[in-house]
Each structure stands twice: as structure tokens, then as C-alpha cells.
C-alpha positions in Angstrom: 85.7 -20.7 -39.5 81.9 -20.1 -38.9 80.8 -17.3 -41.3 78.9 -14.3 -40.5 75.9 -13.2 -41.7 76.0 -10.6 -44.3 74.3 -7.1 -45.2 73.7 -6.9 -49.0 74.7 -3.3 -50.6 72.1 -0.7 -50.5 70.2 -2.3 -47.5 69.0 -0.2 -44.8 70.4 -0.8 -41.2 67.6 -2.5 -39.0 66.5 0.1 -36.0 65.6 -2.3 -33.2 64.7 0.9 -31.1 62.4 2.3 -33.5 60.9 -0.8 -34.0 60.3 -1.6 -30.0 58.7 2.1 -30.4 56.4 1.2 -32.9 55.4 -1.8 -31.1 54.9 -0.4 -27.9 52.8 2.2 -29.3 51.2 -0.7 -31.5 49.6 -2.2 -27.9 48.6 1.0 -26.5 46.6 1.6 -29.3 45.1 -1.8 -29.0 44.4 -1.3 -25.0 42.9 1.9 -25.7 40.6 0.6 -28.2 39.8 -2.6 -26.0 38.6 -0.6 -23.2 37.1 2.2 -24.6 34.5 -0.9 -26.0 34.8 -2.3 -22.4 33.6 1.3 -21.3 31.4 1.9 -23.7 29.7 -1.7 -23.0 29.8 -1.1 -19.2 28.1 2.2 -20.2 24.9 0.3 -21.6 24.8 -1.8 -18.5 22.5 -1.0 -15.7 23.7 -1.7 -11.9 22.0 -4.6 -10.5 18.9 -3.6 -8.5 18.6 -6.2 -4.7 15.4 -7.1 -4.4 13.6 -8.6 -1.1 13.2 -12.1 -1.3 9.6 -12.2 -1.5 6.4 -15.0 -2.5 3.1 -14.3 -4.5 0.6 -16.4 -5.5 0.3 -17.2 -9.3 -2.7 -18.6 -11.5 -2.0 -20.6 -14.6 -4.2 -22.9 -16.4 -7.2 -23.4 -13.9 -4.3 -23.6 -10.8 -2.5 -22.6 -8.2 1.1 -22.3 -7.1 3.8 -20.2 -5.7 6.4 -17.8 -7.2 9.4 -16.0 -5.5 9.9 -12.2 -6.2 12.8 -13.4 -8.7 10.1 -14.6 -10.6 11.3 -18.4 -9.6 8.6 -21.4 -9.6 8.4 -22.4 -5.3 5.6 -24.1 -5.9 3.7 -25.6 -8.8 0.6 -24.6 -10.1 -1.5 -28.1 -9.0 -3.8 -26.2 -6.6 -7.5 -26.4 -7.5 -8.0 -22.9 -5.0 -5.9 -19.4 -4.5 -2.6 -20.3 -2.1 -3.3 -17.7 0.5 0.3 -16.0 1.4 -0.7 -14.5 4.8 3.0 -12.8 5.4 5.1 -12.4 2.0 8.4 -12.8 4.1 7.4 -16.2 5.4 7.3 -19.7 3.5 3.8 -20.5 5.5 1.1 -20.7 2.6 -2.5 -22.0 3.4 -4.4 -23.6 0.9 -7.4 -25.2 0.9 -9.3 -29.0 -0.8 -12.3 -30.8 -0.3 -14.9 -27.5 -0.8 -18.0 -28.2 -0.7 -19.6 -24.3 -1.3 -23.1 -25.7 -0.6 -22.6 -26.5 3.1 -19.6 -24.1 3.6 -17.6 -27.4 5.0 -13.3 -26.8 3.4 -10.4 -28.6 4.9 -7.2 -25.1 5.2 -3.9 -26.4 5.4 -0.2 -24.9 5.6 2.7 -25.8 3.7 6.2 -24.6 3.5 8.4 -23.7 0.6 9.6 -27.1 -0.1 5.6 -28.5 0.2 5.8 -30.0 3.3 2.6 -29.9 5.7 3.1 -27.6 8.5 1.1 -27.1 12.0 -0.4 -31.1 11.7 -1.7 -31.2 15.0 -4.7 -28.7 14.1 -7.4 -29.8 11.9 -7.5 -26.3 10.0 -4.6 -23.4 9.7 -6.3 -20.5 8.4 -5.5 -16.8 7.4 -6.6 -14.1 9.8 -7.9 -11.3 7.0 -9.0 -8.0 7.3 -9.3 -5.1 5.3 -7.5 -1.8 5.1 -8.6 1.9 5.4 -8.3 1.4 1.0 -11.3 -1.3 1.6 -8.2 -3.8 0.3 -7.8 -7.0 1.6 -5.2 -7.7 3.9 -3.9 -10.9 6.0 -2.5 -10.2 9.7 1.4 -10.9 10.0 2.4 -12.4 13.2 -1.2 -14.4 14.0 -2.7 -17.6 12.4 -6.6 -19.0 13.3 -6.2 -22.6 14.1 -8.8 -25.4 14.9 -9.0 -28.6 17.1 -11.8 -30.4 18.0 -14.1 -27.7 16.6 -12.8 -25.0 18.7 -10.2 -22.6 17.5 -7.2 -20.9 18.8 -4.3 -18.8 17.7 -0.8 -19.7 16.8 2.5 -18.1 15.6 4.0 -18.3 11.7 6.7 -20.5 13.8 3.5 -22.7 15.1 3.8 -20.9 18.9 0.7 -21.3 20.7 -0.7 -17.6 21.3 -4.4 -18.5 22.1 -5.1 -22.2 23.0 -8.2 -23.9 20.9 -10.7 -22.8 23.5 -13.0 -20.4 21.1 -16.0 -21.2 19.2 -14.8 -18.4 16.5 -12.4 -16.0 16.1 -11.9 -13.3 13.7 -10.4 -9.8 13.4 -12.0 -6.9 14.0 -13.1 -5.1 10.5 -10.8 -2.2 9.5 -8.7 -2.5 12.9 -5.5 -3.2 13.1 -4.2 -5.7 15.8 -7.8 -6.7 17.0 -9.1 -9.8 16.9 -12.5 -10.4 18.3 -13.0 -14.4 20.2 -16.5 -15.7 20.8 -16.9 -18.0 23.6 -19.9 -19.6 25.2 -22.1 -17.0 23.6 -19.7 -14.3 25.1 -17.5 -11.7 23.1 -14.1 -10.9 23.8 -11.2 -9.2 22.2 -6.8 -10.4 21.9 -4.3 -8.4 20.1 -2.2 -10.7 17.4 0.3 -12.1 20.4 -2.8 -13.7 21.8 -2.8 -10.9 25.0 -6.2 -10.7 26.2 -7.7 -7.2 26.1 -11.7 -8.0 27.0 -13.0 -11.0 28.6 -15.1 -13.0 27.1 -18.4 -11.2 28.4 -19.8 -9.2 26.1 -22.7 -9.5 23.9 -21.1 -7.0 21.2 -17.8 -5.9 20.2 -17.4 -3.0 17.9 -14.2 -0.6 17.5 -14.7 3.3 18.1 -12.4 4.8 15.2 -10.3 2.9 12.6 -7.2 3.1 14.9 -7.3 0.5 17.7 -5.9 3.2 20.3 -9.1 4.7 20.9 -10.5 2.1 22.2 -13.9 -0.3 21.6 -17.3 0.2 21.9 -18.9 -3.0 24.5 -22.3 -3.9 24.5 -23.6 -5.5 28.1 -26.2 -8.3 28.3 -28.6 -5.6 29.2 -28.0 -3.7 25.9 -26.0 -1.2 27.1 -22.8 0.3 26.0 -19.2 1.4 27.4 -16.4 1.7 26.0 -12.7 -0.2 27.1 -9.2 0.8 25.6 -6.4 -0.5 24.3 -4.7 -0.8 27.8 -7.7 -3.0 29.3 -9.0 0.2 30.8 -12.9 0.7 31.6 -12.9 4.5 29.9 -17.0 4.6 30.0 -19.2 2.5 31.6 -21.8 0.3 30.3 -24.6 2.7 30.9 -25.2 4.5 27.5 -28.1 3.6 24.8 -25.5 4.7 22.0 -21.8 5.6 21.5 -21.3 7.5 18.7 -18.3 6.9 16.6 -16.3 9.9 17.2 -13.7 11.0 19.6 -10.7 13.4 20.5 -9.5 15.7 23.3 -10.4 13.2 25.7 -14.3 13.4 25.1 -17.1 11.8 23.6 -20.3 11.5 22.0 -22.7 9.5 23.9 -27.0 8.9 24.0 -28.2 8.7 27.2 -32.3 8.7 28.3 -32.8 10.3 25.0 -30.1 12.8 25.1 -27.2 13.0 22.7 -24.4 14.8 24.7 -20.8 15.1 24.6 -19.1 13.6 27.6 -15.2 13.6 29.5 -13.7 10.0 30.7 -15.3 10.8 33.7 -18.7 10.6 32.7 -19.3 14.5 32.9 -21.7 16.1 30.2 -19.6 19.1 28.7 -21.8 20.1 25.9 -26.3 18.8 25.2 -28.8 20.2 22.9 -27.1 22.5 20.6 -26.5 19.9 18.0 -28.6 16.9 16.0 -25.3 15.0 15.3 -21.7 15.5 16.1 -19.4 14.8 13.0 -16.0 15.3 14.4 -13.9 16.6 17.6 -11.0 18.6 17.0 -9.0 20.0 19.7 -12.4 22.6 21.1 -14.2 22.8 18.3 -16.4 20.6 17.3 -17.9 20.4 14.2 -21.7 19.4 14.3 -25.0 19.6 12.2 -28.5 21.3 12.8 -31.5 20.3 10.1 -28.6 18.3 7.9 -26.5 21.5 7.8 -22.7 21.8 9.2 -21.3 24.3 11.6 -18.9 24.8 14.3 -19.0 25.0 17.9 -16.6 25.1 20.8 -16.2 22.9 23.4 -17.6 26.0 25.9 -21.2 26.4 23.6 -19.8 29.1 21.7 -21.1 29.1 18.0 -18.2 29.7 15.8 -19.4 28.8 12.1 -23.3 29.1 12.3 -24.9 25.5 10.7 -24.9 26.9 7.0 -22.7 24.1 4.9 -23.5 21.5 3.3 -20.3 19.9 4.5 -16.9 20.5 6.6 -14.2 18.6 7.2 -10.7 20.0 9.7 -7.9 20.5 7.9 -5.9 22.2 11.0 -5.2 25.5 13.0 -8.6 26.9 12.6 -9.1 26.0 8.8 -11.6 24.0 7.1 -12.8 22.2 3.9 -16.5 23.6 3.3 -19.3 22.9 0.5 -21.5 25.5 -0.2 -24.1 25.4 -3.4 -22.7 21.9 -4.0 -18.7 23.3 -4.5 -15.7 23.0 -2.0 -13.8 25.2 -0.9 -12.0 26.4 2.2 -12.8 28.9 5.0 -11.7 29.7 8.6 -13.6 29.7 11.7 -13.9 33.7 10.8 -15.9 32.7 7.9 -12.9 34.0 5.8 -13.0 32.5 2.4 -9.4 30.6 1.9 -9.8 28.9 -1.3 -12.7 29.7 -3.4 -15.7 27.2 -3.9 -14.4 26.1 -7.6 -14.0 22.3 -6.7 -16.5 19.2 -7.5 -14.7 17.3 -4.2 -11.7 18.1 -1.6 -9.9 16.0 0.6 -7.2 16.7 2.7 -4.5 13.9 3.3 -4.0 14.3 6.6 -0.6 12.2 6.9 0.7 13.8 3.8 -0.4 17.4 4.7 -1.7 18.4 0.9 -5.2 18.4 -0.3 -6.5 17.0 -3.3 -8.9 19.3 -4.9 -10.8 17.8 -8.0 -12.0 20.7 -10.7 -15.0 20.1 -13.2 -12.6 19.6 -16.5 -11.5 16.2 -14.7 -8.1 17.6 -13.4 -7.0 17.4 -9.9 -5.2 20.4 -8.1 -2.8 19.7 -5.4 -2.1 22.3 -2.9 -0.2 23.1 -0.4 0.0 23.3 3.5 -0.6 27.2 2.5 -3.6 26.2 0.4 -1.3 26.9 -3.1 -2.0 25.4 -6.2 1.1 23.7 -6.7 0.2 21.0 -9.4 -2.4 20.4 -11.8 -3.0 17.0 -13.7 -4.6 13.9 -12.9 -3.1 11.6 -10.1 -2.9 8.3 -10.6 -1.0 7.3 -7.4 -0.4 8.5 -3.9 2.2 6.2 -2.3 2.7 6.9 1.1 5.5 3.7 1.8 8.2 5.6 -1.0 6.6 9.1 -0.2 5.8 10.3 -3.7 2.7 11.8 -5.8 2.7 10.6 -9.6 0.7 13.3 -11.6 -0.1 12.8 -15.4 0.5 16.7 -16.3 0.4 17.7 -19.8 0.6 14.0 -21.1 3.6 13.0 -19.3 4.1 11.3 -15.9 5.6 13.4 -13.3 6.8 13.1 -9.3 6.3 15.1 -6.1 7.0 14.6 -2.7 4.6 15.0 -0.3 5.8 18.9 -0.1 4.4 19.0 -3.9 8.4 19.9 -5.1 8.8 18.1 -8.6 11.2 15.0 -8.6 13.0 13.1 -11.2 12.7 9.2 -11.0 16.1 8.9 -9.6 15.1 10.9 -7.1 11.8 8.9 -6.2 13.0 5.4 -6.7 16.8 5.2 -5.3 17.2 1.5 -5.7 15.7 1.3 -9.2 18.6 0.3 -12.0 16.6 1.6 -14.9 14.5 4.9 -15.5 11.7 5.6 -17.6 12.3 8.2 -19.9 10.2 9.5 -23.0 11.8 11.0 -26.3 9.6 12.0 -29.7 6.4 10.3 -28.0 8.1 6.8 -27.6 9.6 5.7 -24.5 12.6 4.0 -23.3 14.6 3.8 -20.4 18.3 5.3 -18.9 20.9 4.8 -16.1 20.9 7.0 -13.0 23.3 8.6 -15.5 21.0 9.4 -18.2 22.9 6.3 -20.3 20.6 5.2 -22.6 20.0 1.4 -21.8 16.8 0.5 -24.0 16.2 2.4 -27.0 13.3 5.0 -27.3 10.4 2.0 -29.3 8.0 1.7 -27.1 4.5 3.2 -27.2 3.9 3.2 -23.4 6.2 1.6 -20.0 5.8 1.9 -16.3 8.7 2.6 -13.7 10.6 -0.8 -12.5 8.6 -2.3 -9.9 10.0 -3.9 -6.3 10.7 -6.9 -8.4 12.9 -5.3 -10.8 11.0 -5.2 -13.6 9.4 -3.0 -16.1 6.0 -3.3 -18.1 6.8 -2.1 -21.4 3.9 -1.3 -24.7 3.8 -1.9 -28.0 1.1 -1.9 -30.5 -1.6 -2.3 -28.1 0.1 -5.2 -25.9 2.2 -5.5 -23.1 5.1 -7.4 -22.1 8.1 -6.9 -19.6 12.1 -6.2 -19.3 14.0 -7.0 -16.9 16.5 -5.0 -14.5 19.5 -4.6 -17.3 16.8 -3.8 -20.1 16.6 -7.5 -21.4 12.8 -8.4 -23.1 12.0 -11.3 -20.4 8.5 -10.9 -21.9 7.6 -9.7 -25.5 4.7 -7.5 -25.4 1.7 -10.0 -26.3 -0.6 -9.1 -23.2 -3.7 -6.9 -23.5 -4.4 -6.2 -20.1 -7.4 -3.8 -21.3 -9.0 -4.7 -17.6 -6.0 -4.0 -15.3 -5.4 -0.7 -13.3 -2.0 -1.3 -12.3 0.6 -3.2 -14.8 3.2 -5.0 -13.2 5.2 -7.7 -13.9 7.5 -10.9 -12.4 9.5 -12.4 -15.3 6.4 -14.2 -17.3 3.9 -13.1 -15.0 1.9 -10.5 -14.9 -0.7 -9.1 -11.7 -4.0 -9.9 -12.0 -7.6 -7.4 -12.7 -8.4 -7.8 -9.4 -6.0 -6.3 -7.1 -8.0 -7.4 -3.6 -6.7 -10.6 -5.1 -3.6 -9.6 -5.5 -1.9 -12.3 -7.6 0.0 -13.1 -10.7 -0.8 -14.9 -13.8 0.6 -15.8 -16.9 -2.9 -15.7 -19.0 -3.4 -14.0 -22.0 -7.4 -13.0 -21.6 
């Protein structure tokens, strides 16, 4: 017969329920301790910041090549002169060989992302640049110059024919937008960047009124003569006038005719002559003006509203303006009514952000309101009107407004950002749009993440870069004494000069 197993004397009966019990609870202590790590790690992990796939030119080692806005090599630095990257968006870069700076004589070529030759039935492809209202340089986005035969025409990023190779030159319009002036058999005319034709080709001189291209250009005749044509083709004045001043609004216009300087309508008719030396600006009716280098304020009518007193005035709106007086700014009304006391070594008013920049002798900037309030005090070091915020150094630390002067947080300012720049006991590190620490307070100076997703961080004098989860991609080595702006992509960082605007990894 099989035997059993046996229980010696005195030995305790085995509780398999108590023992199940004491394992169960066994593995919920383990889970619990598993994920609060797993928390705690996801805690020190930023979210992952989408960037805008992007290319920039990069300088390494006497050449030129191409990055992408991950920081990723497109193409390799073998190019004796800058890539020119007309359109960041678009895998068209123009580069140029064979210079010979003596004779001015360069062969301009395109290639694409994988460094194939584009456009090869032109001789040249070439950038159309301009500058901005910053004095920046800037390339236009939907137009290239190309050349054939020595004559030169406009095509498309997708190599389109807008304007066939028909010109002797073509080039845009300085500090205009969307004009591009075509010289022709002597002749000047005038395309937008789709090739339309605004002016024929029968002008001796092209110039633009304002900085915005919808009011219109100044033409000069073959008898030296000047009108002025608008965006829409339209003849607004005709050629008839010994000078066109560059001012404008309310439908009138500042004109010199036998002798005379006058304000004018689009019909030719003289509204206002010989109350002024010089007109300055045309707001709604009134017009500010000057008399024997001083400014005033007239209406449209005659009527003297601020007698020709100031040394300067500028509109601000309603019936409010930025005066200097004894070499101060201030502001007054057209009743002569002191707003804001003359206290300030410069004011400007920023008209598309509706605040004014008032600059006081101890160096410090005061920003007020559309009520003309002091709202901040510090020194700006950026106005960016594409995310819509003010970045004020007050009291040694960086701070954010919106354009209605109300003081931001970071998170507030830069929604797509994965990291924040925060400051603790004079050393700086950065946080989660929690306020989760993710890089420790050690470093002597940082900026905010750029577009790229990085972040220029300072120590000991140098600079280097982290990425978007707080990882060093760059140990601060950098000195970067000549740079205004700090910014970095991966192992490259932007360049002194930011007309330029490129990235390099050199150290000097």
C-alpha cells in the first residue's frame, strides 16, 4: 500500500490561504513600486515638441552645405560660397562657382535635396532678395530670376515659367513687397512675384511711394516727369508733376508742380498750397507739416491746429501725438494738452502692436499702454510680432508681455515648447509645462527653446546646447562673445551676422 506523507509532532499546519495572501500582497507591493519609478521617470520626461521640417545654410571649415531643422546633414559642406535657401520650405538651394569678383562674371545654379541640378535649361537660377522694413535681408518665396541667352525671366520653385527670358534685368523693388522692377530696351517696368504685369515697360524710373506696395509707385516719363500707378494697373496721377513726395493717406497727396509744393486728391485737385515747407505725414485731416524745420499740425481745410513749435511729431491716433520739445519726447493732443510729460531720450509708437516704447535717460525702456500708462519698465530685448510677445529684462530676470503689456509665463508665450526656462538661487535650469523639474538648476545663463527645439545653455563663460527632453547635444564650449541672438541646431550654432542668417559649427 502506497504510504502517506507524514506531519512530524509539534509541526505547525501549513495555511495555503494565508500564504496566497501574503503573496498576492507580495506583487502589489512590487507593482506599486514599479510604477511609481515608471511615474516618477515619466515625470522627468518632457513631451516631444513637432517641429516644421525646415533647411538652413551651415558653414564649417571654409564651406558650405545644407542642414534640416532636425539638425540632419542634407547637404555636405563642399561649397566654396554661402547656399542661398530662397524659401526654407522648399528643397531649391542656389549656389554659386566659377567667381571671378574682378569682372563680377559667377555661374548660380539650383540643386535639390538629394544634389541634383535643377532648372538646366537656364544658364543662371538666381535668388530674388530684398530687404525688410528691419533693413534684414530677405529672399522672395514664390519667384526665381532666371537667365537665357543673356536675357532674364522669372520662374516658379516648381520651374513654371512666370515671366519668359525677355528682360535685360530684373530685380525687386527695395523694401517692397511683391514688386519686382524689369528693365527692357532701356524701358522700366514693374511684375508682382506670379509674373502679372503691373507697368509696361515704358518708364525711365520706377520708384515705390510708401513701404507697402498698395499705395502705389512713383513713374518717371521720358520727359522727366512724374505720376504715380497703383497696385491695380491704375493711372492715379498723371505724369505731369516735377516731384512726388513720399507721403500719402485719405486719398491725397503731396505733389511739386511749377514750383509749388501742394497737396492734391486722385483727381488732380489742389486741396491745401503755401502753408507748409514740407509735409511729413497725412493722417485722416490732419496733416502734420513743418515751417523753418519746426513741426505742427494742420487740417486738411487750412486750419492750424498745433502751431509749428516741435522739434518733432509723429500720429499715434484719435487726435494724439508723440512730440519733442527742448530735445525730450513726450505726448500732447491737438489741444496742446500735455499727455505724457517730455521725460524721454526717444518714443516710438508700434503701430501694429498699439504700445509705445519710451526710452528714459538711465538706459531703461518704459512701455505704455494704448492709455499712455507705464505698464513695464526694463530693457527689451525682443519684440516678436509672429508669436505676439514683448521679452523685458526687469530687475535681472527675463520676463513676457503680450502686446496688451499683461505679464505672461513661458508656457503661456511658447505653447508648443516641451521645456521652460526657469531661474532658482541665480542658476538656471528648465521645467515641464508642469513645473517638473527636467534639467537641474547649474547653469550660469540659457535662452527659451527655439523653433528647432533646442535650448542654448551657459556655463563658465561658454555656450553649448540641450535638446527638447533636456539631453546636452552640445557641451558648452562656444564663446559667442560677438552674437546678438544665441541659437542652436544640434552642433550648430547661428552665426554674428544675422543678415546672413546661417549656422556654423566654429568655435571663433
Amino acid at each position: 500500500m502506497a504510504s502517506r506523507g507524514r506531519r512530524y509532532d509539534g509541526e505547525p499546519k501549513l495555511n495555503i490561504k494565508k500564504v496566497i495572501a501574503v503573496l498576492i500582497l507580495l506583487i502589489v507591493i512590487i507593482m506599486c513600486i514599479v510604477l511609481i519609478f515608471k511615474f516618477a521617470k515619466q515625470d522627468k520626461k518632457a513631451d516631444s515638441k513637432v517641429v516644421t521640417n525646415s533647411y538652413i545654410s551651415v558653414y564649417s571649415s571654409g564651406k558650405w552645405g545644407v542642414i534640416n531643422s532636425k539638425g540632419e546633414t542634407i547637404i555636405d559642406t563642399k561649397y566654396d560660397d554661402m547656399i542661398i535657401i530662397p524659401d526654407p520650405t522648399k528643397a531649391v538651394f542656389i549656389y554659386q562657382n566659377n567667381v571671378d569678383l574682378e569682372n563680377g562674371n559667377y555661374d548660380s545654379k539650383a540643386i535639390d535635396d538629394k544634389s541634383n541640378e535643377l532648372f538646366t535649361s537656364y544658364d543662371k537660377i538666381e535668388a530674388l532678395q530684398n530687404i525688410d522694413n528691419n533693413n534684414l535681408l530677405t529672399y522672395d518665396t514664390n519667384a526665381l530670376k532666371v537667365s537665357k541667352n543673356g536675357k532674364y525671366g522669372l520662374i516658379n520653385f516648381n520651374g513654371k515659367e512666370l515671366l519668359t527670358c525677355e528682360y535685360d534685368n530684373i530685380y525687386p523693388l527695395k523694401g517692397v513687397k511683391n514688386s519686382i522692377v524689369t528693365l527692357k530696351d532701356g524701358k522700366y517696368g514693374l511684375v508682382d512675384n506670379s509674373g502679372n504685369i503691373i507697368i509696361d515697360n515704358t518708364y525711365s524710373e520706377i520708384t515705390p511711394l510708401t513701404n507697402k506696395y498698395e499705395d502705389g509707385y512713383v513713374v518717371k516719363d521720358e520727359n522727366g516727369n512724374y505720376g504715380l500707378i497703383n497696385y491695380n494697373k491704375k493711372q492715379v496721377l498723371e505724369c505731369k508733376y516735377s516731384q512726388i513726395l513720399n507721403v500719402c493717406g485719405n486719398d491725397l497727396y503731396v505733389v511739386r508742380e511749377s514750383g509749388s509744393l501742394k497737396i492734391i486728391d486722385s483727381n488732380g485737385e489742389t486741396k491745401l498750397q503755401d502753408k507748409f515747407d514740407t509735409v511729413e505725414s497725412i493722417d485722416g485731416n490732419n496733416i502734420i507739416i513743418t515751417n523753418n524745420d519746426k513741426y505742427g499740425v494742420i487740417t486738411t481745410d487750412g486750419e492750424i491746429k498745433l502751431e509749428s513749435t516741435y522739434e518733432d511729431l509723429s500720429y499715434i491716433s484719435d487726435e494724439n501725438y508723440i512730440a519733442k520739445k527742448d530735445g525730450k519726447y513726450g505726448i500732447i493732443n491737438l489741444s496742446n494738452e500735455t499727455k505724457v510729460e517730455f521725460n524721454y531720450t526717444n518714443m516710438i509708437y508700434m503701430k501694429d502692436e498699439n504700445f509705445i516704447e519710451a526710452d528714459r535717460e538711465d538706459g531703461l525702456t518704459d512701455l505704455l499702454d494704448s492709455n499712455f500708462q507705464v505698464k513695464v519698465s526694463g530693457i527689451v530685448s525682443e519684440i516678436n510680432t509672429t508669436n505676439g510677445y514683448v521679452k523685458v529684462r526687469v530687475d535681472n530676470e527675463n520676463k513676457y508681455y503680450n502686446f496688451r503689456l499683461e505679464n505672461k509665463s513661458s508656457q503661456d508665450i511658447f505653447k508648443t515648447n516641451t521645456i521652460f526656462l526657469s531661474k532658482k538661487d541665480g542658476k538656471y535650469g528648465f521645467v515641464d509645462k508642469n513645473g517638473v523639474v527636467i534639467v537641474d538648476y547649474i547653469y550660469d545663463d540659457a535662452t527659451e527653446q527655439n523653433d528647432y527645439g533646442y535650448a542654448a545653455v551657459k556655463s563658465n563663460g561658454k555656450w553649448g546646447a540641450i535638446d527638447q527632453t533636456g539631453k546636452v547635444v552640445v557641451s558648452p564650449s562656444y564663446d559667442l562673445m560677438q552674437n546678438t541672438v544665441i541659437s542652436f541646431i544640434g552642433k550648430w550654432h547661428l552665426a554674428p551676422d544675422l543678415n546672413a542668417n546661417y549656422y556654423t559649427d566654429e568655435k571663433e
